[in-house]
C-alpha positions as CSV (number, residue, x, y, z in Angstrom):
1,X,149.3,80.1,137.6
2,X,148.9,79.3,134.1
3,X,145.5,81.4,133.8
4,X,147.2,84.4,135.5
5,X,149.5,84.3,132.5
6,X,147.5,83.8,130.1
7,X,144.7,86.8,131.3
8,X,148.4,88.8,130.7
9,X,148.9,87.6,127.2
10,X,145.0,88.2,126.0
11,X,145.3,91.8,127.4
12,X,148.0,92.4,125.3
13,X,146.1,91.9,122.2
14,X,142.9,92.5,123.1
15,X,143.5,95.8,120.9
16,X,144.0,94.0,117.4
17,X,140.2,93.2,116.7
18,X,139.1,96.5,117.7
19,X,142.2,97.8,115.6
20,X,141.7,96.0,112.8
21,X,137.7,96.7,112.5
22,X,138.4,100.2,113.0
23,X,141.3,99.7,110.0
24,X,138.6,98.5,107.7
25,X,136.3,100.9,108.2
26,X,139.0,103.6,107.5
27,X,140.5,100.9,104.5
28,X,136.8,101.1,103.1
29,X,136.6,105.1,102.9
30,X,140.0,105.9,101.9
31,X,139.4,103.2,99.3
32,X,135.5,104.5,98.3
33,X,137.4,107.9,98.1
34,X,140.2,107.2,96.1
35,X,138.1,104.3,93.8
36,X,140.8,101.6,94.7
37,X,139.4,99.4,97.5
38,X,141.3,96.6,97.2
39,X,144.2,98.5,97.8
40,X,143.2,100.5,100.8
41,X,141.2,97.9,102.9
42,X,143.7,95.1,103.5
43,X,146.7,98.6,104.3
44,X,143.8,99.4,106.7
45,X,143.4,96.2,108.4
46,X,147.2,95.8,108.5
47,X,147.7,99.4,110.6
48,X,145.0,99.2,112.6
49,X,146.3,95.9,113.5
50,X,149.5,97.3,114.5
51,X,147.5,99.8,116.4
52,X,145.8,97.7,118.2
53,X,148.5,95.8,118.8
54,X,150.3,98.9,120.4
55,X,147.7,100.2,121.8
56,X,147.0,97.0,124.1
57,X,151.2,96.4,124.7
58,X,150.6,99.8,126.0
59,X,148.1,99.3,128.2
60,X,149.4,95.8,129.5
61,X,152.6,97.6,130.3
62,X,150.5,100.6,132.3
63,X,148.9,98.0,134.2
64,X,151.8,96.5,134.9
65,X,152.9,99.8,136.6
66,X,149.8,100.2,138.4
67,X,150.2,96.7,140.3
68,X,154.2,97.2,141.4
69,X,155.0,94.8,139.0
70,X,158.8,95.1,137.2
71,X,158.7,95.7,133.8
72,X,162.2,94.1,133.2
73,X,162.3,90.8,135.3
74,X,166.4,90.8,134.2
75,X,167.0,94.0,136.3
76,X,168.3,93.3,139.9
77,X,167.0,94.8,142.7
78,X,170.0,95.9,145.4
């Protein structure tokens, strides 16, 4: 039971390193562009972080949806 929950968690943010690599590559231009790299790669890393983040919430949540599985475990069924 334990495993099943923590498969759940790790899908969750299994976005953020994808997110975060794709935030520093993005980081690294914007900063090339604009001559001010240390500026732009860590605001990079940090939004595609959150991207990720979301990204992966979202998709936990879809297959959530997919399985018949309640969303909100407070809501009472009648």
């Amino acid at each position: 039971m334990d495993d099943n929950k923590k498969d759940k968690e790790n899908k969750s943010v299994a976005g953020m390193p994808i997110g975060m690599s794709l935030g520093m590559c993005f980081g690294t231009a914007i900063g090339a562009a604009t001559n001010n790299i240390a500026l732009w790669l860590p605001i990079g890393m940090t939004l595609g972080m959150c991207f990720g983040l979301c990204v992966g919430s979202l998709l936990n949540k879809s297959d959530k949806t997919k399985n018949g599985e309640n969303s909100d475990s407070n809501e009472e069924v009648q």
